[in-house]
Backbone bond lengths (Angstrom), bond angles and torsions (degrees), N, CA, C in turn:
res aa  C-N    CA-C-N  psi(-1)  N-CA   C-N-CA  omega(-1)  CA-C   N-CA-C  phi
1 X - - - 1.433 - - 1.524 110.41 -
2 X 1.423 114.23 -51.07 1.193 113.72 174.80 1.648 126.01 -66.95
3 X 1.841 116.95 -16.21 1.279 94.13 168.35 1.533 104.72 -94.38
4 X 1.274 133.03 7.55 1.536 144.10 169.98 1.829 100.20 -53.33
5 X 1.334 98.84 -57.15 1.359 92.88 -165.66 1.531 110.94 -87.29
6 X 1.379 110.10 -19.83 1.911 106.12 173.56 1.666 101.61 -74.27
7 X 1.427 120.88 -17.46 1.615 98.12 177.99 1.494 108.74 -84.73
8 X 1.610 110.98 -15.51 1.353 110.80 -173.55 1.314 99.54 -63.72
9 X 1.972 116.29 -56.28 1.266 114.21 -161.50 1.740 119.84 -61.40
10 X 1.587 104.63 -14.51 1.633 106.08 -162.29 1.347 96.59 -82.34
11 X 1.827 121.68 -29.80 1.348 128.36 -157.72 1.562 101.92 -97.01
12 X 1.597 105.89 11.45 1.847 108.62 168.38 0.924 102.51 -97.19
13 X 1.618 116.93 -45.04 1.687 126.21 -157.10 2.040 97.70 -78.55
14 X 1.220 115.63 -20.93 1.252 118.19 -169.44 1.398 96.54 -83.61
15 X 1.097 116.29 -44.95 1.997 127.39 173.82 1.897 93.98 -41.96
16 X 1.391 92.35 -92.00 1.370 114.03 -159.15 1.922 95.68 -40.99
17 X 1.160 119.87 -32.71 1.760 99.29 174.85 1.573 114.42 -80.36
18 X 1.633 111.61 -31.42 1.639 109.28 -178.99 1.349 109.38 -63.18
19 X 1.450 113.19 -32.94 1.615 108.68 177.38 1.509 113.67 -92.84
20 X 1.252 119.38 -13.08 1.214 96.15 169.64 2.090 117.02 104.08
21 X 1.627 94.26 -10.09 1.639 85.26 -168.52 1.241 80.96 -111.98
22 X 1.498 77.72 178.37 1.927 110.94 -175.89 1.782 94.05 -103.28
23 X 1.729 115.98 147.63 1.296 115.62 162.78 1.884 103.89 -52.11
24 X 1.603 106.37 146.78 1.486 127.57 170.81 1.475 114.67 -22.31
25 X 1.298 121.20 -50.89 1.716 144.93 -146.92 2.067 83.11 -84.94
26 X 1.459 136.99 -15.15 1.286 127.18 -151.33 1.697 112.53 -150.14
27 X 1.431 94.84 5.83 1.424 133.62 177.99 1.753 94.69 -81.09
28 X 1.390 120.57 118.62 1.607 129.18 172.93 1.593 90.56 -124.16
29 X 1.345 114.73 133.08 1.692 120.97 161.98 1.323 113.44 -41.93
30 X 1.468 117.59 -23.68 2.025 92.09 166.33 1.441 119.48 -82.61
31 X 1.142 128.29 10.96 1.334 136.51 173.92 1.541 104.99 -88.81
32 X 1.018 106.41 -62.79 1.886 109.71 175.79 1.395 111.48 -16.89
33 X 1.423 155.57 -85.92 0.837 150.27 -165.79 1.785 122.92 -60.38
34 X 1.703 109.69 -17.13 1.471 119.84 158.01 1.582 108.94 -79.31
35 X 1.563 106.51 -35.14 1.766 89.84 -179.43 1.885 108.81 -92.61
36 X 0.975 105.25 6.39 1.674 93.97 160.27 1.340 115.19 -83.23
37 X 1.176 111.14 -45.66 2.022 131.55 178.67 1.671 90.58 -37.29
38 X 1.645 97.36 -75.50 1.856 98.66 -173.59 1.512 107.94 -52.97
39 X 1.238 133.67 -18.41 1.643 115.79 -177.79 1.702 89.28 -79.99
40 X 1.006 121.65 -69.30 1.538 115.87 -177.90 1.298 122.15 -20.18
41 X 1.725 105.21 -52.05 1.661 103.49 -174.13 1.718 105.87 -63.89
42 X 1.635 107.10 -55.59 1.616 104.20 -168.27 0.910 95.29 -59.99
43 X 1.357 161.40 -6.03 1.756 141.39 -159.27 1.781 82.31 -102.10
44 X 1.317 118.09 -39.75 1.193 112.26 -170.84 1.958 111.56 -64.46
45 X 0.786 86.82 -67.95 2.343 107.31 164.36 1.485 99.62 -39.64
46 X 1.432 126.10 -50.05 1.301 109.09 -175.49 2.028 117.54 -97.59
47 X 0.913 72.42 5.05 2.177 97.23 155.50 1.721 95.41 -78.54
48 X 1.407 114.98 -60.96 1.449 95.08 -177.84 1.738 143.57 -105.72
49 X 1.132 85.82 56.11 1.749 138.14 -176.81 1.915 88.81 -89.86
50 X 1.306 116.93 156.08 1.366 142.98 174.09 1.852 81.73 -106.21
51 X 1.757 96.49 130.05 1.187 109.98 166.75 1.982 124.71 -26.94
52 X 1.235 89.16 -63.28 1.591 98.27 166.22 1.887 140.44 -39.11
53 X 1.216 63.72 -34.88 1.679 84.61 -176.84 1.916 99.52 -95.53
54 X 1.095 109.43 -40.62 1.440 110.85 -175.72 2.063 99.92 -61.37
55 X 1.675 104.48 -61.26 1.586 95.96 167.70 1.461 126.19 -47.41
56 X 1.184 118.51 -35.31 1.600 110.53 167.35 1.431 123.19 -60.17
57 X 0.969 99.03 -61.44 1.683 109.95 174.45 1.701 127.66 -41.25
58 X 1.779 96.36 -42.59 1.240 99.99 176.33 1.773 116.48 -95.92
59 X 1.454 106.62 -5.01 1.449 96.57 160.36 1.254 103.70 -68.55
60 X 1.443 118.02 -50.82 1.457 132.11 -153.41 1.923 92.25 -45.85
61 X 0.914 101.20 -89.71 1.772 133.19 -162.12 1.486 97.76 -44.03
62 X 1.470 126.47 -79.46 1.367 128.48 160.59 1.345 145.45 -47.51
63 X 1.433 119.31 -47.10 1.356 122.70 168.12 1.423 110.26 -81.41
64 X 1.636 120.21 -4.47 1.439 120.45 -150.43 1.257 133.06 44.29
65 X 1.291 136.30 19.13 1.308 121.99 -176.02 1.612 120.17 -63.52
66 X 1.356 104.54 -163.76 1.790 108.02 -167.48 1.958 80.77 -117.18
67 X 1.365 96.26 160.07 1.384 92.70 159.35 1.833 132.39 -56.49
68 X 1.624 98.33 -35.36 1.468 106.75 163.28 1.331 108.04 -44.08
69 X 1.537 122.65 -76.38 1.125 110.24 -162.59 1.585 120.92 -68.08
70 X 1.039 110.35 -17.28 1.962 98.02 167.50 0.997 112.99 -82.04
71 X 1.477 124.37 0.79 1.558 102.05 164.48 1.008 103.68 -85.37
72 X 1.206 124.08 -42.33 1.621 133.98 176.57 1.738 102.88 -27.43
73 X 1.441 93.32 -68.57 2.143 105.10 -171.37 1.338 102.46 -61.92
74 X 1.508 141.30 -47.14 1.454 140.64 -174.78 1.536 113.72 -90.12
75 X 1.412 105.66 5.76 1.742 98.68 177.63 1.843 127.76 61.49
76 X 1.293 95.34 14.53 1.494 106.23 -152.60 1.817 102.94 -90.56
77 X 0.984 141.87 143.11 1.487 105.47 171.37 1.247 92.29 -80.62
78 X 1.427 95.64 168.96 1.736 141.09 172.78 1.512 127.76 -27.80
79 X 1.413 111.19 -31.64 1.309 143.21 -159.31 1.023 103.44 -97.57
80 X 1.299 128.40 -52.99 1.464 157.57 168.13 1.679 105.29 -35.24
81 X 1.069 97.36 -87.80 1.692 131.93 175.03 1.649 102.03 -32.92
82 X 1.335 99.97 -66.17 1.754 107.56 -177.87 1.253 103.49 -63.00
83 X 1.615 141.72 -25.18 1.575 144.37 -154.93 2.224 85.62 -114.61
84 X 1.248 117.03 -16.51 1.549 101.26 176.51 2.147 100.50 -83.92
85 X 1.609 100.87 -36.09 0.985 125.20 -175.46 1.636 110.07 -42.64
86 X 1.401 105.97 -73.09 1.635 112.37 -174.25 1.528 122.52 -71.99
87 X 1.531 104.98 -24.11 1.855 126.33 161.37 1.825 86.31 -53.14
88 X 1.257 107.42 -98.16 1.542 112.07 -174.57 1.273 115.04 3.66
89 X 1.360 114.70 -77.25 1.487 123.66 -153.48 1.535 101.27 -85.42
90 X 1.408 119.60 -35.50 1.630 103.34 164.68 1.399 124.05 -55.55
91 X 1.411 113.11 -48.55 1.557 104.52 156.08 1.299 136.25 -46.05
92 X 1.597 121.27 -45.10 1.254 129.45 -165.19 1.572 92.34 -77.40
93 X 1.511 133.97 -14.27 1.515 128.16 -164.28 2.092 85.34 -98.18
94 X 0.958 104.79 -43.56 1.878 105.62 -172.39 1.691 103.94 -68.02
95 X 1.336 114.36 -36.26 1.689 107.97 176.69 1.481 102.65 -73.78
96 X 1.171 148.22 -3.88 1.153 141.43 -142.22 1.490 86.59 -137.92
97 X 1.236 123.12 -63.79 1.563 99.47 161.03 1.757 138.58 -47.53
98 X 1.106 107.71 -20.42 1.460 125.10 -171.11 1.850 94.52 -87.93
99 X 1.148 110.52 -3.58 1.806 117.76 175.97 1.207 100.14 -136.39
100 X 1.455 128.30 52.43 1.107 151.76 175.38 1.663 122.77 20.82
101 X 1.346 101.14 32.96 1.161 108.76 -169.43 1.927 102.90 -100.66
102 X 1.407 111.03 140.58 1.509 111.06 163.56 1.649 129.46 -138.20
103 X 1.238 116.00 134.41 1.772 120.53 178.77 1.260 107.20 -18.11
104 X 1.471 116.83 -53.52 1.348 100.19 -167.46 1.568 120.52 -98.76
């Protein structure tokens, strides 16, 4: 249970830096027009994702799932999923540097 909810929390905190926003409650209207820019870029970076890796990611991040369960939904084994998983996000962190953008 408890690593259920530390992958949940790492796979929010990993969201909220790839995109770029702040939770609602820390959101000021001069930010708005920097956090649209960052949705643009990642939508752009995760355009150049291999299909596979783009479905993982966006179950992952959006639907929240666990890696279990997308293998479960994509039929994929486990191995697979976790190996489209860590491809993904190393890419999505190298396109995102290459648009001078960084996590921290």
């Amino acid at each position: 249970m408890a690593d259920a909810l530390a992958a949940r929390t790492r796979r929010a905190e990993l969201t909220t830096l790839a995109t770029g926003l702040l939770p609602p409650s820390e959101r000021s209207s001069d930010d708005e027009p920097e956090a649209a820019l960052d949705r643009v870029v990642v939508t752009g970076a995760l355009a150049r994702l291999t299909e596979p890796q783009r479905r993982v990611l966006r179950l992952a991040f959006y639907q929240d799932l666990t890696q279990t369960q997308i293998a479960g939904v994509t039929g994929w084994p486990l191995g697979t999923v976790k190996s489209h998983t860590r491809r993904g996000l190393d890419r999505l962190r190298r396109c995102l540097e290459e648009e001078g953008l960084s996590a921290a």
